[in-house]
PLY file of the C-alpha trace (Angstrom):
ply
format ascii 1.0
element vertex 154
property float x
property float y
property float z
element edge 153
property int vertex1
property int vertex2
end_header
-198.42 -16.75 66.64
-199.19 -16.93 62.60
-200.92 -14.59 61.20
-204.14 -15.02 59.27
-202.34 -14.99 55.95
-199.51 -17.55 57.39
-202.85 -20.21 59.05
-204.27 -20.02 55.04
-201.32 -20.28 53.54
-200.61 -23.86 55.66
-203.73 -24.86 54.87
-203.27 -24.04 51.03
-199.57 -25.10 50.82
-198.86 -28.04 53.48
-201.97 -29.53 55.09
-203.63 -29.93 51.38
-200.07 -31.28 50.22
-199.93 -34.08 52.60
-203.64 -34.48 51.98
-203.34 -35.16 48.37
-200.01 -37.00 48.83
-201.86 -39.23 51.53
-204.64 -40.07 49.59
-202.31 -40.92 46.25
-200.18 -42.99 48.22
-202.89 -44.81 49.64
-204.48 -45.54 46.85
-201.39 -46.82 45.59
-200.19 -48.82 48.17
-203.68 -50.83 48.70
-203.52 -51.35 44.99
-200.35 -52.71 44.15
-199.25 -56.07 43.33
-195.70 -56.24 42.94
-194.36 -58.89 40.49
-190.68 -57.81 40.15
-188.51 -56.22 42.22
-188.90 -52.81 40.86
-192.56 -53.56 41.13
-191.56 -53.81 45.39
-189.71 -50.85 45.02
-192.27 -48.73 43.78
-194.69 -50.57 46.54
-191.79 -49.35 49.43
-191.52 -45.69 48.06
-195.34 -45.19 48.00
-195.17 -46.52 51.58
-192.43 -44.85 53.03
-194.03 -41.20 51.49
-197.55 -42.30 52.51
-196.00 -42.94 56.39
-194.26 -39.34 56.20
-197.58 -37.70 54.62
-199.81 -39.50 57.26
-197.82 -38.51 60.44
-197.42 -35.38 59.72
-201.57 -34.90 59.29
-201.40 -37.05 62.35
-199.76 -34.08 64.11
-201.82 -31.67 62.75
-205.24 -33.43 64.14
-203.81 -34.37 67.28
-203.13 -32.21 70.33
-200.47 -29.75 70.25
-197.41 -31.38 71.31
-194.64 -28.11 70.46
-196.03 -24.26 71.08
-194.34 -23.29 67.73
-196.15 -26.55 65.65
-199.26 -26.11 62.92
-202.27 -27.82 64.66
-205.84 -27.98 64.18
-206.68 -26.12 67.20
-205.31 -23.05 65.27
-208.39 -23.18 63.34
-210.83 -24.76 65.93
-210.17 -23.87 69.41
-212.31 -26.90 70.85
-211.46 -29.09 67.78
-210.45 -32.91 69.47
-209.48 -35.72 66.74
-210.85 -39.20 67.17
-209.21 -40.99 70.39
-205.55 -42.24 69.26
-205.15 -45.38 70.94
-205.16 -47.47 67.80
-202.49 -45.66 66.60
-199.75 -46.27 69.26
-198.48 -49.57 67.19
-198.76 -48.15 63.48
-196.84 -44.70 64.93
-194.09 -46.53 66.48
-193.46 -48.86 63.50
-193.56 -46.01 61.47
-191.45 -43.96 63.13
-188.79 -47.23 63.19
-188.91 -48.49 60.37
-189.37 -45.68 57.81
-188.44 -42.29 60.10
-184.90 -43.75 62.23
-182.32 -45.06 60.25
-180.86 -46.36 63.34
-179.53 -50.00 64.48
-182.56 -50.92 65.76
-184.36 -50.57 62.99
-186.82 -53.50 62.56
-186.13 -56.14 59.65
-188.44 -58.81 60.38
-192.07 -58.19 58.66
-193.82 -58.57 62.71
-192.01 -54.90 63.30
-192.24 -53.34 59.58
-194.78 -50.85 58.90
-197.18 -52.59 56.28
-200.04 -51.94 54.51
-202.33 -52.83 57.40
-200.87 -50.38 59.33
-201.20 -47.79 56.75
-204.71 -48.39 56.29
-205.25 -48.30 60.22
-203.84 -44.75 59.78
-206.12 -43.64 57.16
-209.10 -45.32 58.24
-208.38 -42.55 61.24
-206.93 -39.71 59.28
-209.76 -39.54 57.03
-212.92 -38.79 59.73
-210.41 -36.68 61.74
-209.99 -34.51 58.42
-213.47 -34.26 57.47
-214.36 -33.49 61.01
-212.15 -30.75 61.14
-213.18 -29.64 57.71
-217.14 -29.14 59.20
-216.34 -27.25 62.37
-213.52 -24.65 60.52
-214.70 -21.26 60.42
-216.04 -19.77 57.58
-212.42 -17.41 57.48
-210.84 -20.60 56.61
-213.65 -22.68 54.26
-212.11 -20.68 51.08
-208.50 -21.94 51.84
-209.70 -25.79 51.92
-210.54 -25.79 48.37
-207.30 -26.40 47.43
-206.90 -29.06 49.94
-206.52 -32.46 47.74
-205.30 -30.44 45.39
-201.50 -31.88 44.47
-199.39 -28.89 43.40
-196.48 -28.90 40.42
-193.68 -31.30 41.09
-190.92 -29.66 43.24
0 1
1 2
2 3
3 4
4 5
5 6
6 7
7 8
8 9
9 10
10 11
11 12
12 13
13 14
14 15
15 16
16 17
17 18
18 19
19 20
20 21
21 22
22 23
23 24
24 25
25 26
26 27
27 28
28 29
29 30
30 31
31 32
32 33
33 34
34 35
35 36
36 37
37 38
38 39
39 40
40 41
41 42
42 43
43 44
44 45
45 46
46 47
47 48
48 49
49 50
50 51
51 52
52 53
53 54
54 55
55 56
56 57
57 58
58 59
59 60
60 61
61 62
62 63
63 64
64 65
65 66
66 67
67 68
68 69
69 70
70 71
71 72
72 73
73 74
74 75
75 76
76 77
77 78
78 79
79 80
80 81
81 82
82 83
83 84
84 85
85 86
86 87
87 88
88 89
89 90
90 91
91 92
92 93
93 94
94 95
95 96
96 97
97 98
98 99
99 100
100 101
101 102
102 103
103 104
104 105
105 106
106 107
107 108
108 109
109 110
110 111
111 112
112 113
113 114
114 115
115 116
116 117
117 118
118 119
119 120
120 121
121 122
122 123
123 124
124 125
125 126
126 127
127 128
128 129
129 130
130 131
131 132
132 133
133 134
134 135
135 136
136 137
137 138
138 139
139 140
140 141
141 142
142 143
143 144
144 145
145 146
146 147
147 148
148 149
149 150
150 151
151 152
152 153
């Protein structure tokens, strides 16, 4: 079980991260218009961090699948995201084309994770986060103000 230090600290350090991250990549992503190939290139690195970035807030807003994994309900006992559903087909193309280097990873655009699908993540992501932001306890309300908040590069 983390301590009260270590549930801050996540919040501070990783959720806000991959908060910031998401929302940069996004905003990238939706914006670009590639006209050379290291135009694409740029495109498919803002979407392959974007994909990591929004699983693993995802995971965090979703229910616990590991005892030992970061979660929402760490914060908010009775905290439920927005129903999944929708997700099912952006998660799986994420996690095959951008998280499995594997044979079977998908190289025609039908199975690719795209743009669409990124904004069908964030389009959830984004009420999920904010309701979790409203119903964390006041113990916690200090650590979200970094949260958005990119840190120095690594």
């Amino acid at each position: 079980m983390a301590t009260e230090a270590e549930k801050i600290a996540f919040l501070q350090e990783r959720a806000g991260y991959d908060l910031a991250m998401l929302n940069y990549t996004f905003m990238r992503v939706v914006t670009a218009r590639p006209s050379t190939a290291e135009d694409q290139l740029d495109r498919n690195a803002f979407l392959e961090s974007f994909a990591v970035h929004a699983r693993n807030l995802v995971s965090f807003l979703s229910p616990k699948s590991q005892a030992d994994e970061a979660n929402a309900t760490d914060y908010v006992a009775d905290f439920e995201a927005p129903d999944r559903s929708r997700l099912q087909g952006p998660l799986l193309r994420l996690e095959a084309q951008i998280l499995n280097v594997t044979a079977s990873r998908m190289t025609t655009p039908e199975g690719r994770f795209s743009v669409d699908d990124a904004r069908g993540l964030y389009i959830w992501i984004v009420p999920a986060i904010l309701k979790f932001e409203e119903k964390r306890p006041p113990r916690y309300r200090a650590s979200l103000n970094a949260l958005g908040s990119a840190p120095p590069a690594m």
